[in-house]
C-alpha positions in Angstrom: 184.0 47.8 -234.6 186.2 45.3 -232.3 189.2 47.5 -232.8 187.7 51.0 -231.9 186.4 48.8 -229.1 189.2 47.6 -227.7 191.3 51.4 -228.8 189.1 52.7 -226.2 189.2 50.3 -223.6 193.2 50.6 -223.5 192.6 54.8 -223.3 189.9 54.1 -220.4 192.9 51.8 -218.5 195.3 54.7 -218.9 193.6 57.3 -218.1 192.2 55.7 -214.7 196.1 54.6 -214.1 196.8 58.5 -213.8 193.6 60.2 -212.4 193.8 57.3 -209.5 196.3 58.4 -206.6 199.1 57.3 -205.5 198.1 54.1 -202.7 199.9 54.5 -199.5 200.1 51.9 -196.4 196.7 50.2 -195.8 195.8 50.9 -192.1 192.7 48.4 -190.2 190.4 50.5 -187.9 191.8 48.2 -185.2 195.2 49.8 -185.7 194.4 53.1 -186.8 192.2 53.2 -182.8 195.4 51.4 -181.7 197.5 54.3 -182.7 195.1 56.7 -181.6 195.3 56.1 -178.2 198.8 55.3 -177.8 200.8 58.4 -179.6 197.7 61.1 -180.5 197.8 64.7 -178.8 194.0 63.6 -178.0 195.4 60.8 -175.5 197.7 62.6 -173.9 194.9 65.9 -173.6 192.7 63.4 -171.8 195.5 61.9 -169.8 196.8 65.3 -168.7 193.0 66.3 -167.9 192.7 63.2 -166.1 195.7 64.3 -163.6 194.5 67.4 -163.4 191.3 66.3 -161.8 193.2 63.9 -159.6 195.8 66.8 -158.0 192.6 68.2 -157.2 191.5 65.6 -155.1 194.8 65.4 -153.1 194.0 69.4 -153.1 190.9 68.6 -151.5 191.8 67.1 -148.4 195.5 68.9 -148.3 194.3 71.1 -145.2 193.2 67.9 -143.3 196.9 66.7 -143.4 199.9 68.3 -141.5 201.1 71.6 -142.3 204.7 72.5 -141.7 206.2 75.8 -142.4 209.9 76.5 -142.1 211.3 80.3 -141.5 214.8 81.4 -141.9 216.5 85.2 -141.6 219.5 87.1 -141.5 218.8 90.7 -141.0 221.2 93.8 -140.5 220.4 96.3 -138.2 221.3 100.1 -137.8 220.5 103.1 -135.7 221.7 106.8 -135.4 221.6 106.0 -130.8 224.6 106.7 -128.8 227.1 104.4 -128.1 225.9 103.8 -124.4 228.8 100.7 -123.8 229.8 97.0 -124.0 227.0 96.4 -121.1 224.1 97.6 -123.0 225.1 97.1 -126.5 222.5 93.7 -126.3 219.7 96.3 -126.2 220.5 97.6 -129.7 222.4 94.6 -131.7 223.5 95.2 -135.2 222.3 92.0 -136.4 219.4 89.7 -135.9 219.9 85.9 -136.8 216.9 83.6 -136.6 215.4 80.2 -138.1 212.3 78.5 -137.1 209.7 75.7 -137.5 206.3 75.3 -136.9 203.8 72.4 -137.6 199.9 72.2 -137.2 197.6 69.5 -137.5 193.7 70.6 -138.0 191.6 68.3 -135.4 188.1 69.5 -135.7 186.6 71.6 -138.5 183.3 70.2 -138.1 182.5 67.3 -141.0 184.8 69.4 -143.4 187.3 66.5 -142.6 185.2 63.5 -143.6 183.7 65.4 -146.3 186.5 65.9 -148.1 187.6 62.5 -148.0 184.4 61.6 -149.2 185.2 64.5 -152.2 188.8 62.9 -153.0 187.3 59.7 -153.8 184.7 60.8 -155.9 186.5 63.3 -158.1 189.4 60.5 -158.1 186.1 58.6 -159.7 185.6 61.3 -162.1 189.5 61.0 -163.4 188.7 57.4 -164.1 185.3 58.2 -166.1 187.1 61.7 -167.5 189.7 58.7 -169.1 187.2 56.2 -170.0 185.2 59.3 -171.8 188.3 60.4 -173.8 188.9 57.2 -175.2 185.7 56.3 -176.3 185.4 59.7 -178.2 189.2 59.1 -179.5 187.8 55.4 -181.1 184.3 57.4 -182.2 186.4 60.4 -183.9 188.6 57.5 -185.5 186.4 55.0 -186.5 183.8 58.0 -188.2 186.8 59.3 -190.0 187.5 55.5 -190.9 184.3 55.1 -192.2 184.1 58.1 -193.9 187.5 57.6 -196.0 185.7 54.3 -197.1 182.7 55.8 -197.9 184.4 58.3 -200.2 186.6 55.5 -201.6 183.7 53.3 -202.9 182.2 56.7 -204.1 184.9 56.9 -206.4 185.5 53.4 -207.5 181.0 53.5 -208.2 182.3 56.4 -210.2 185.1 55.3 -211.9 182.4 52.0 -213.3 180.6 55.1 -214.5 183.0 56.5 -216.5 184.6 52.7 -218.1 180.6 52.6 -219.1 180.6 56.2 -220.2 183.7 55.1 -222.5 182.1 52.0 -223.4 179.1 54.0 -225.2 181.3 56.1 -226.7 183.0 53.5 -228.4 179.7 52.0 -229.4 178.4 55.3 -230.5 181.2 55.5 -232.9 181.0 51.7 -234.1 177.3 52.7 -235.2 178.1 56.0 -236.3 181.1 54.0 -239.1 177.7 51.7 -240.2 175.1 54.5 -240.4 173.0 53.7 -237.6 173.7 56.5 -235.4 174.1 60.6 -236.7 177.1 62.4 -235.3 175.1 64.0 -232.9 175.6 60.2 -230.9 179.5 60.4 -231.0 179.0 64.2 -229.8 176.8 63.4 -226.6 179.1 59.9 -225.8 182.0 62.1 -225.5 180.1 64.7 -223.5 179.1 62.1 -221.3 182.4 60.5 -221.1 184.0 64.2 -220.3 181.2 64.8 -217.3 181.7 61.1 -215.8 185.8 61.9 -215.9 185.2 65.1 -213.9 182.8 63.5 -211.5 185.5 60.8 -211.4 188.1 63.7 -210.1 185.8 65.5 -207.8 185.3 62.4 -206.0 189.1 61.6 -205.9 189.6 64.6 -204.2 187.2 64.0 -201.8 188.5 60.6 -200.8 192.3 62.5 -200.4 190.2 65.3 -197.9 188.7 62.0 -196.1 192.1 60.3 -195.8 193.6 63.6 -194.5 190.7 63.6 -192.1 191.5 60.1 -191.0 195.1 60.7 -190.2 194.6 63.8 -188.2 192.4 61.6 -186.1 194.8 59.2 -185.9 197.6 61.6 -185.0 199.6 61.7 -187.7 200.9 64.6 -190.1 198.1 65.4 -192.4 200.7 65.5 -195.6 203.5 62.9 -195.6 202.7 58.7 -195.6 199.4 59.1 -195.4 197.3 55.7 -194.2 194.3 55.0 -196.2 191.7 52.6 -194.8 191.5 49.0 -195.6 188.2 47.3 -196.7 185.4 48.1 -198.0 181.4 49.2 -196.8 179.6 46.3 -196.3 176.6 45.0 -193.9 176.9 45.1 -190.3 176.3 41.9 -188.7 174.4 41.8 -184.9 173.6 45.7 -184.8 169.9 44.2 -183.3 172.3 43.0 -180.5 173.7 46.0 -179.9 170.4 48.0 -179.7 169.5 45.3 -176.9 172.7 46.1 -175.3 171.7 50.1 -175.5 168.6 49.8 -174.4 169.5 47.4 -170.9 172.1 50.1 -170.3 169.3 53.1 -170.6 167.1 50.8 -167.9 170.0 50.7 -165.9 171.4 54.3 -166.2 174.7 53.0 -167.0 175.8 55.5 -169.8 179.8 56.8 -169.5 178.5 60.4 -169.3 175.4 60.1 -167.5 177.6 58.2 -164.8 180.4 61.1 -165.0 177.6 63.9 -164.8 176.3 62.4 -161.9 179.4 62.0 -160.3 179.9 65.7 -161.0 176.9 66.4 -159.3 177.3 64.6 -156.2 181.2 66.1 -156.2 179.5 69.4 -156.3 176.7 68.4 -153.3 180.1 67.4 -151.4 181.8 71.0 -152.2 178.8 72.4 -150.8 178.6 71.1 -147.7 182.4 71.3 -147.4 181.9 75.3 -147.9 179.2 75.5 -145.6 181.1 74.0 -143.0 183.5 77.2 -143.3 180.6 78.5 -140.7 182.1 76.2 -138.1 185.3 76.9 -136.0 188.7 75.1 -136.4 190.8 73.5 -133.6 194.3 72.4 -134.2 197.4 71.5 -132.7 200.3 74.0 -133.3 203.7 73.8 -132.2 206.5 75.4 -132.7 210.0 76.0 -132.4 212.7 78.7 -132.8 215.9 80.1 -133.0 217.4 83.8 -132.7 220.5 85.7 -132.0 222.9 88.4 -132.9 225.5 85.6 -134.0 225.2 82.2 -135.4 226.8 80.6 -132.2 225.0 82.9 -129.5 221.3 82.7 -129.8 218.0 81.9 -128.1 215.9 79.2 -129.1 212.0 78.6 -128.2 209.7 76.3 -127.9 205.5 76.1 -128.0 202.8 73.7 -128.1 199.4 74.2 -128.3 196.1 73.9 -129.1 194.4 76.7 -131.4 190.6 77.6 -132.1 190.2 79.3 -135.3 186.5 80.9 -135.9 185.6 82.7 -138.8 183.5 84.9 -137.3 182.5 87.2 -139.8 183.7 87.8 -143.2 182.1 90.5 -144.7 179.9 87.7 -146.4 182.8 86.1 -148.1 181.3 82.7 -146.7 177.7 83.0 -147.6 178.8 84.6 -151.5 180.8 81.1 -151.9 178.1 78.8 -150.4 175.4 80.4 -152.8 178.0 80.0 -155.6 178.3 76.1 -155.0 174.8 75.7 -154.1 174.3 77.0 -157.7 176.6 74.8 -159.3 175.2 71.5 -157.4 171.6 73.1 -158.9 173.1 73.0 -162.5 174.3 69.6 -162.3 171.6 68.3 -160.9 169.3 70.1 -164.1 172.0 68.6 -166.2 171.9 65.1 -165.1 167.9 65.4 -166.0 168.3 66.7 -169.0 171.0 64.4 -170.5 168.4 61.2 -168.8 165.9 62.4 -171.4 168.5 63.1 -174.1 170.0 59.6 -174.3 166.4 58.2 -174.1 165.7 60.5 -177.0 169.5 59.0 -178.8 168.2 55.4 -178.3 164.7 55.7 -179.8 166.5 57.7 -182.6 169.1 55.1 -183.0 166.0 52.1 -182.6 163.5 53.9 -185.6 166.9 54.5 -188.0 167.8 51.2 -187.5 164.8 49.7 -188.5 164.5 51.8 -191.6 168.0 51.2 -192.6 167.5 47.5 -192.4 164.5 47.8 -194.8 165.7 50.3 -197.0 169.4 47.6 -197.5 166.7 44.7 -198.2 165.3 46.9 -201.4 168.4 48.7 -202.3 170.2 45.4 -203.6 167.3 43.7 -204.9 167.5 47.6 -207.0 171.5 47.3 -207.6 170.8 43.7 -209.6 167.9 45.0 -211.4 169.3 48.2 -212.2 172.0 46.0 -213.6 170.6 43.8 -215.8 168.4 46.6 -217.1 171.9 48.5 -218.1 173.2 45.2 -219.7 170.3 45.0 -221.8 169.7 48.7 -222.8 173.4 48.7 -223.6 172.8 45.8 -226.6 169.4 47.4 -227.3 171.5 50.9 -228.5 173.8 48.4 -230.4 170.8 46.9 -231.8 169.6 50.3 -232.8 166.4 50.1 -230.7 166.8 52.5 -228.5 168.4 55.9 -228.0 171.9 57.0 -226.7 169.9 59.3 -224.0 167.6 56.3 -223.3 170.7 54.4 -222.4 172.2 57.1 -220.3 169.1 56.8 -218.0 169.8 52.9 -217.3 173.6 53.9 -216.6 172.7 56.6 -214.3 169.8 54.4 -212.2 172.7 51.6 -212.3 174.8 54.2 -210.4 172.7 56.2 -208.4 171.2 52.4 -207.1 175.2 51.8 -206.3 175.3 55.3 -204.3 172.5 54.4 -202.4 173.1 51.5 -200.8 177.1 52.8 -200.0 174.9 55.6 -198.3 173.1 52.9 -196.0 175.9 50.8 -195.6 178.1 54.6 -194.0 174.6 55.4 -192.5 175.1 51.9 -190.7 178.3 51.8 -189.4 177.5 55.4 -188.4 174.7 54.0 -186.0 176.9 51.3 -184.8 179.5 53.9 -183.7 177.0 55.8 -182.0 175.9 52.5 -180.1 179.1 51.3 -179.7 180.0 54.4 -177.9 176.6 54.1 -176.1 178.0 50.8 -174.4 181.6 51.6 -174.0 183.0 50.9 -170.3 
């Protein structure tokens, strides 16, 4: 019986040497982040949105600066009037040369001026938190494709156990089979069992190469060539009550990334409206300008003008009023939105609070189950060698010894997922 034993333990090693793929570089999470936000097309989207929000802040208060416009003209003239003579040929020239310059500076549009000041520095604000935001969702988007590649990886080596067991029976099957303990019908089902844990084994290999494919694209790498594969393994998360505590003093204080970035949207969009508003009110600016024009390049005029210049919008076929409704809408939104996310991350807290507790509990039980379940195998295992108890019987112990593995995996992924929700919670 030791040699069909030991025959089938060297076909279980080979076989698992070519189902298992190939291993490529190990990558931490601490790296793979790392990466993340140094090379990733997600960086540089949130980095380019960032800027974007920033020109329009220096758009915002571009009127309130000088304006300078510079003019420049050669034109040729013609007309079918009679030559009237040299004296008078000034009244019709055939060319006109000019260049010019003129410069304003706005001195009162009402609080428009302030106001947008007051607009630059808040939507320069909301580049900061549009950056701050990015990243955290680049490390969240890693870290639950991290986690995810490891889940599937201790998915398969759980599985893999499964099938060195399932291989194990079958050579027991056949060592009590050779003695006349067991009918043919044993060797039949071991090999059926060994054939269904194999394909498992495969499904779940393929899963893990989706997961790792999933991880570099998070990263920012190609999804085919050198592919990383996460380091580690699933395991407890230590001080997740501490981060709760931290969750919760940030709800009391409304310091939450977004809710901080929706309510700097909001009061952006209370400082747009009273900048649009203001359009009611009339303009004064100083405007100056000078000038140059002749027939020829060495015989022109030039002018000169300074001023001051009220501009009044007096009526614009409601253009005014249309856009003031349309930002007084848009501060309205906001200011809905800003409620609604308050009771939404109070709602994500207690969610985060109750699955907590139960995953604590449930991680308690599930390995007092995983060295029960076991021991139980163990012994079922020498009880079918003993002839006591059926090959089926056996295959129940394997598959609670298993499915007790699975489990706590699960809560272990299910952990680390509630840590990267709190972690992301707390991020600054």
């Amino acid at each position: 019986m030791a040699r069909f034993f030991l025959f089938y333990t060297l076909i279980g090693l080979f076989v698992a040497t070519v189902v298992t793929p190939v291993q490529a570089t190990e990558v931490t999470l601490d790296d793979a982040v790392a990466t993340a936000l140094e090379s990733s097309e997600s960086m540089r989207i949130v980095e380019y949105q960032a800027n974007e929000i920033r020109m329009n802040a220096k758009e915002a208060t571009a009127f309130i600066k000088p304006q300078i416009t510079l003019t420049a003209s050669h034109t040729e003239l013609d007309n079918n009037l009679p030559d009237i003579g040299a004296p008078y040929s000034f009244l019709y020239p055939d060319r006109e040369v000019s260049a010019g310059i003129q410069g304003s500076q706005i001195l009162y549009a009402g609080k428009r001026i302030w106001r947008s000041l007051d607009l630059e520095k808040s939507l320069n604000q909301s580049a900061i938190l549009a950056e701050t935001a990015g990243k955290r969702d680049i490390r969240r988007a890693v870290a639950q494709a991290f986690h995810g590649a490891l889940f599937q990886k201790e998915s398969m080596e759980i599985l893999r156990n499964r099938r060195s067991q399932r291989l194990a029976e079958l050579g027991d099957a056949k060592d009590l089979f050779e003695v006349g303990m067991v009918a043919q019908l044993d060797v039949r089902q071991a090999k059926m069992n060994l054939n269904l844990a194999t394909d498992a084994l495969k499904n779940s290999e393929a899963k893990y190469s989706d997961a790792i494919i999933q991880l570099n694209l998070a990263i920012g790498r190609s999804g085919r060539d050198d592919l990383l594969t996460p380091k580690g393994l699933l395991s407890e998360i230590p001080n997740l009550k501490r981060l709760l505590q931290a969750i919760e003093e940030k709800l009391a204080q409304d310091a939450f990334v977004d809710l901080q970035r929706l309510v700097n949207e909001y009061e952006s969009a209370q400082l747009n409206y009273q900048i649009t508003k203001g359009q009611y009110h009339p303009e004064l600016s100083l405007v100056s300008s000078a000038s140059t024009k002749g027939e020829e390049y060495d015989d022109r005029y030039e002018y000169f003008n300074i001023g001051l210049q009220l501009k009044w919008d007096f009526y614009t076929g409601g253009a005014i009023r249309a856009k003031t409704a349309v930002a007084k809408m848009q501060m309205k939104s906001l200011e809905e939105r800003v409620n609604k996310l308050r009771k939404e991350l109070s709602g994500e807290v207690e969610r985060i609070s109750k699955n907590l507790n139960v995953l604590l509990e449930r991680e308690v039980t599930q390995k007092e189950s995983i060295k029960l379940s076991q021991e139980n195998y163990e012994d079922a295992r020498a009880q079918y060698r003993a002839g006591t108890i059926t090959l089926t019987r056996l295959g129940d112990f394997g598959l609670a010894d298993a499915e007790s593995k699975f489990a706590l995996a699960r809560i272990y992924y299910l952990q680390q997922e509630l840590a990267n929700d709190m972690k992301a919670l707390v991020s600054e």
